[in-house]
C-alpha positions as CSV (number, residue, x, y, z in Angstrom):
1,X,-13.8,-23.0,1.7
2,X,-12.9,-22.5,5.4
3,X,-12.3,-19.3,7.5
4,X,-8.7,-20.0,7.7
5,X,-8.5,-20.5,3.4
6,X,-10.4,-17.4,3.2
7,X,-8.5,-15.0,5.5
8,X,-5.2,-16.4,3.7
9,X,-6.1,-15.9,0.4
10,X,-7.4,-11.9,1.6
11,X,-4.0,-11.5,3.5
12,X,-2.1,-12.5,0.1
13,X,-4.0,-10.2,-1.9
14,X,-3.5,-7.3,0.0
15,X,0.3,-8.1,0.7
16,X,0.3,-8.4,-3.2
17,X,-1.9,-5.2,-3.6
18,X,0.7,-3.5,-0.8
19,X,3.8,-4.2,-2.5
20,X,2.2,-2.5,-5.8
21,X,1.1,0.9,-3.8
22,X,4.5,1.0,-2.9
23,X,5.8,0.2,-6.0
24,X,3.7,2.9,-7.5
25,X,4.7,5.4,-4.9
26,X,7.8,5.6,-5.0
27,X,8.1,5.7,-9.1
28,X,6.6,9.1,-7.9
29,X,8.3,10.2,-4.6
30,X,11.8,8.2,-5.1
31,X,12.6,8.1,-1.0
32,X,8.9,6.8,0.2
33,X,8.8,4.3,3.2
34,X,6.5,1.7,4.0
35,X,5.6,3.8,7.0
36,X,4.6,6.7,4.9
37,X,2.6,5.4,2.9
38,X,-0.2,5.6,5.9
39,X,0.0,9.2,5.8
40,X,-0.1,9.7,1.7
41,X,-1.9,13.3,1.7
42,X,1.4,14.6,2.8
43,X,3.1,13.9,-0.3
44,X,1.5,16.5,-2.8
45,X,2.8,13.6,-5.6
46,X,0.6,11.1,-4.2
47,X,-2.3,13.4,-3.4
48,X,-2.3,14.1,-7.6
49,X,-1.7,10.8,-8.4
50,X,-5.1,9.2,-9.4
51,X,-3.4,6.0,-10.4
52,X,-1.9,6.0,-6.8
53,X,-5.1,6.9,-5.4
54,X,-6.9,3.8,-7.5
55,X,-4.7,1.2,-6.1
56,X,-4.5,2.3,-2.4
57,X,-8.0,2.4,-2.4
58,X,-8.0,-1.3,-3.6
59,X,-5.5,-1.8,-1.2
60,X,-7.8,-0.3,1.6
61,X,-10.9,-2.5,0.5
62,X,-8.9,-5.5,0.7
63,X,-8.0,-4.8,4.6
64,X,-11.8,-3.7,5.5
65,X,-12.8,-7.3,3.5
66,X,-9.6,-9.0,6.2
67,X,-11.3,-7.0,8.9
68,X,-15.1,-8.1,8.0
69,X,-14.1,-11.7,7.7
70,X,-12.7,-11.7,11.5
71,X,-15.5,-10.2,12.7
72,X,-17.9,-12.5,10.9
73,X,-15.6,-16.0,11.8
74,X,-18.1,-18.2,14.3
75,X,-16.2,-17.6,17.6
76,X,-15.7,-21.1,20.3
77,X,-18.5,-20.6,22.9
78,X,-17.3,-19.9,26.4
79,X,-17.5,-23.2,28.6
């Protein structure tokens, strides 16, 4: 599998995994942005919620896997 296959296929799961944190949210705090959802502790709904804790920390692996998998991709040397 190459770098590029593997850094879709993260960036779909976590755009999949995104949309269901949202999703999730805001069946608990109706009004909820996409914005907000990088600042969940302060929504006391959220903070409670262990379901919504569960899946945004899925949600946060995926991005740290997205972020490993730059760092690790074999750069061009400098000519």
């Amino acid at each position: 599998m190459s770098w590029d296959a593997v850094a879709e296929l993260l960036a779909s799961m976590a755009a999949q995994q995104e949309e269901k944190v949202l999703a999730l949210a805001r069946g608990l705090v109706p009004h909820l942005t996409r914005e907000d959802l990088r600042n969940p502790h302060d929504f006391a709904a959220l903070v409670e919620s262990g379901d919504f804790n569960y899946e945004d920390g899925i949600l946060a692996g995926l991005r740290a896997a997205e972020t490993a998998v730059r760092a690790a991709r074999p750069r061009p040397p400098n000519g």
